[in-house]
N, C-alpha and C positions, 0 to 999 in steps of 0.2 A: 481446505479440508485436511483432517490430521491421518487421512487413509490415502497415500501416493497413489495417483491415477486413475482415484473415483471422482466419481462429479455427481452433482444432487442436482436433481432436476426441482427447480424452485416454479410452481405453477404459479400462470401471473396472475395479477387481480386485475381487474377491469377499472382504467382510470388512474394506477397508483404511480406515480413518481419513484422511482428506484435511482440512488445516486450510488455512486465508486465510489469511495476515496482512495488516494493516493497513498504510497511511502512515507513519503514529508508527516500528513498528516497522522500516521500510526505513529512517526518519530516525535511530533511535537505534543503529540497527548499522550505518551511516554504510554504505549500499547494500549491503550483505553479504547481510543476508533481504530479497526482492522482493514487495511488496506486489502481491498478485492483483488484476488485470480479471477478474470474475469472474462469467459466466454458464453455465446447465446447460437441455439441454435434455433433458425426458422423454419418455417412451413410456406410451401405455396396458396397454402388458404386463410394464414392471419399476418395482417402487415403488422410491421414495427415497427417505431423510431430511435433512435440514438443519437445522442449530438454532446460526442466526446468535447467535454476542455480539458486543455492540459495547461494549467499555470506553473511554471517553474521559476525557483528563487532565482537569484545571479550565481552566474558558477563558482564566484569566491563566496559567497554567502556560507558563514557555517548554522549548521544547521544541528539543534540538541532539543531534547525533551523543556517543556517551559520550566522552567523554578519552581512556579507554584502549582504545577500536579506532581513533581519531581515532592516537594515538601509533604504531601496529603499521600503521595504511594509511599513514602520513606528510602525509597530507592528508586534509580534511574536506571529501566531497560535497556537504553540507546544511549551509548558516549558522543561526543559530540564528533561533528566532521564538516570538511565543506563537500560543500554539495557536487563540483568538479569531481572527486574522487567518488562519490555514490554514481554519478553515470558513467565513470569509467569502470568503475566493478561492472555495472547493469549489462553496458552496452560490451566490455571484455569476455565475458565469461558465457556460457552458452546458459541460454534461458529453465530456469528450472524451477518451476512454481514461485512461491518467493522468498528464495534463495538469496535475492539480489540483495536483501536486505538484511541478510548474517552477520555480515562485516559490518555491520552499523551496533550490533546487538555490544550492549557495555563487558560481557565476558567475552568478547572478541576480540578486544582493545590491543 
């Protein structure tokens, strides 16, 4: 959210599939998919499911916005990097919305 320390309570639908995505994938579609901040909060009277994956590239993998949305945006939000240095920024620095992902940002370089 672009307001530090609100959260919007999103009422659920009945039946609907809600997916995250990741970092990786806000980097490779050059900001187009928005990686979720992502907390939920329950009730004692409606169950929930969650069945987190976490796929992650290899740690020498570099990882940049594709070419061809890089070509169609005319500009690249994200400079490239390996992905080792993205979890050492994440897991270094104390957790702050998604902060983690600044140092990826191409005017960060």
């Amino acid at each position: 959210m672009e307001n530090k320390g609100e959260w919007v309570e999103i009422p659920p639908i009945p039946g609907a599939l809600v997916i995250n995505v990741g970092d990786m994938l806000q980097v490779w579609s050059n900001g187009r998919y928005k990686s979720a901040e992502h907390r939920v909060r329950t009730t004692s009277t409606k169950s929930r499911v969650s069945i987190p994956i976490f796929v992650s590239p290899q740690a020498t993998q570099k990882i940049a916005p594709f070419p061809q949305v890089v070509e169609k945006d005319g500009v690249a939000r994200y400079r490239e990097f390996v992905f080792a240095d993205y979890m050492n920024s994440f897991f270094g620095n104390a957790h702050d919305g998604k902060k983690s992902l600044e140092f990826a940002e191409a005017n960060a370089a």
